[in-house]
C-alpha positions in Angstrom: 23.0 46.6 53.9 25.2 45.1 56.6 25.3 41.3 57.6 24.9 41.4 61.4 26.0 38.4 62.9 24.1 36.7 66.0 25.0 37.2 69.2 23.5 34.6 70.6 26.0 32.1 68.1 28.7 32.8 70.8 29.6 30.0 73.0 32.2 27.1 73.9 32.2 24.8 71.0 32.6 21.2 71.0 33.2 20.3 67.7 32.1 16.8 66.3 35.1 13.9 65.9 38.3 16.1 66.9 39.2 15.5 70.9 38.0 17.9 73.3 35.4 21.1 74.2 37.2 23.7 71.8 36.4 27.2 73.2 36.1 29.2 70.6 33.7 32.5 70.0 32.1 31.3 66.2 29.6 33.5 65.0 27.7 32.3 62.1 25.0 34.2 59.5 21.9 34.5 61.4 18.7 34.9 58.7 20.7 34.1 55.9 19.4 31.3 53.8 21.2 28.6 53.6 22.2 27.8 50.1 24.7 24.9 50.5 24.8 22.5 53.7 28.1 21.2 54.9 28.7 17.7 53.5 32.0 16.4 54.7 34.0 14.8 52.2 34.5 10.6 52.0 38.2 10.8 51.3 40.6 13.9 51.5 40.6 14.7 47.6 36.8 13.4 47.3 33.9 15.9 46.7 31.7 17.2 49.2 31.2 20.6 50.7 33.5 21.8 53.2 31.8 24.8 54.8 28.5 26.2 54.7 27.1 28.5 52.3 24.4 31.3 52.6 22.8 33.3 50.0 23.8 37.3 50.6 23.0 40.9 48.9 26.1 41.7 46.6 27.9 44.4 48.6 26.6 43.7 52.0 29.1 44.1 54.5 30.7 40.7 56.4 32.3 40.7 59.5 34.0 37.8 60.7 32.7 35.2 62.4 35.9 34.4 64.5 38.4 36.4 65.6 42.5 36.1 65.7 44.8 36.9 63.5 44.6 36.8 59.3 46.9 34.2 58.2 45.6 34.6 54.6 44.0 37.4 52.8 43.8 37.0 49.1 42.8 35.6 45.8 42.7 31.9 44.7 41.3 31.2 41.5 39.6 34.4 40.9 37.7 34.0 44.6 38.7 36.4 47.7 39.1 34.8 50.7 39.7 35.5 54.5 41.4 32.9 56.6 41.4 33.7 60.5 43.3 31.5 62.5 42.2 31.8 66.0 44.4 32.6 69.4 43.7 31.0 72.6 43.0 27.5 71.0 44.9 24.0 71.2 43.3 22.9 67.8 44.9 24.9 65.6 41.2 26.5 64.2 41.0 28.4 60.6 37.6 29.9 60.5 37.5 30.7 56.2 35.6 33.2 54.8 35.1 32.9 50.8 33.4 34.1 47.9 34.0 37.8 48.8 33.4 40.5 46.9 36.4 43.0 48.4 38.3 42.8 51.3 38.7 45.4 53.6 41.8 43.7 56.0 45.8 42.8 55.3 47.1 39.8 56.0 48.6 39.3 59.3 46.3 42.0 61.2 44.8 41.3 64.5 41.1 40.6 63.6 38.2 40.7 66.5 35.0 39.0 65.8 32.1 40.8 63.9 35.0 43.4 62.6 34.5 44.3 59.2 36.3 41.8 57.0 35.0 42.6 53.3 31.7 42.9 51.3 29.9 40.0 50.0 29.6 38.4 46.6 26.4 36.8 45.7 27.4 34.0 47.7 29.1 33.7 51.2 31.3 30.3 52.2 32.5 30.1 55.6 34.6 27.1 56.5 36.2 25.5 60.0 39.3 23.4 60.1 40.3 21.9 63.4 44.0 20.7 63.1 43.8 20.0 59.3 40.3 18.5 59.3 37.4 19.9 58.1 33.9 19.9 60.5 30.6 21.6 60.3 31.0 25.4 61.2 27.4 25.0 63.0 28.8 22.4 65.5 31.2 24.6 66.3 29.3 28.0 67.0 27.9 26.8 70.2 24.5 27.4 69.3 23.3 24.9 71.8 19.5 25.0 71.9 18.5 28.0 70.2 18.7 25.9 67.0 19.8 26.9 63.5 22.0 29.9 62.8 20.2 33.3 61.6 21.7 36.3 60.0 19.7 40.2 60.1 20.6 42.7 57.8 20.3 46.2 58.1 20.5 49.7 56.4 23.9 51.1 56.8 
């Protein structure tokens, strides 16, 4: 299986509480079921959920939903993540991608969105920060009105 991730997800983002428009090209799961809203946090070291999460196949393929350049690709506490921090922005974005399986770039490469990142775990977390603070990845996919995010996957 491969994730495809929507087209349609692509816009100029205005993301909740942090200054102006941010345009960004954020493309989220599309058909994925959502396993784990984003719930932002009360204080900075409080609980809460910090991305999204969507159930996947173990081994699909994920692409990013961002692109820019890998600032971290790696392990942290026995979880493989993908940390893209985007070019062109003034709001210092890091689109995260967790709760890989493998990973399939280096840190420091040149990634383009819906390039080939990794392959899933049972479990995919992406995350947005906007200068240090964390805000719903879905506010900031520019989905506009063709409502919630959807992810397809198919034979490959």
């Amino acid at each position: 299986m491969v994730l495809t991730l929507c087209e349609a997800s692509v816009g100029s983002a205005a993301c909740a509480n942090v200054g102006t428009p941010i345009g960004l090209l954020v493309k989220l799961p599309v058909n994925l079921p959502v396993i784990d809203q984003f719930r932002a946090p009360s204080c900075k070291w409080c609980s809460g959920n910090r991305g999204i999460e969507y159930r996947t196949e173990l081994g699909s393929i994920v692409t990013a939903a961002a692109g820019g350049i890998a600032s971290f690709v790696g392990n942290v506490a026995g979880t493989n993540y993908v940390v893209i921090k985007t070019i062109n922005t003034n709001d210092n974005l890091l689109v995260t991608h967790g709760r890989l399986q493998s990973l399939s770039i280096k840190s420091g490469a040149v990634i383009a969105v819906g390039q080939t990142i990794g392959r899933a775990g049972e479990s995919l977390y992406i995350g947005v920060r906007a200068n240090g603070q964390y805000i719903d990845p879905q506010q900031c996919a520019g989905l506009g009105s063709i409502g919630k995010p959807r992810a397809v996957l198919v034979a490959g």
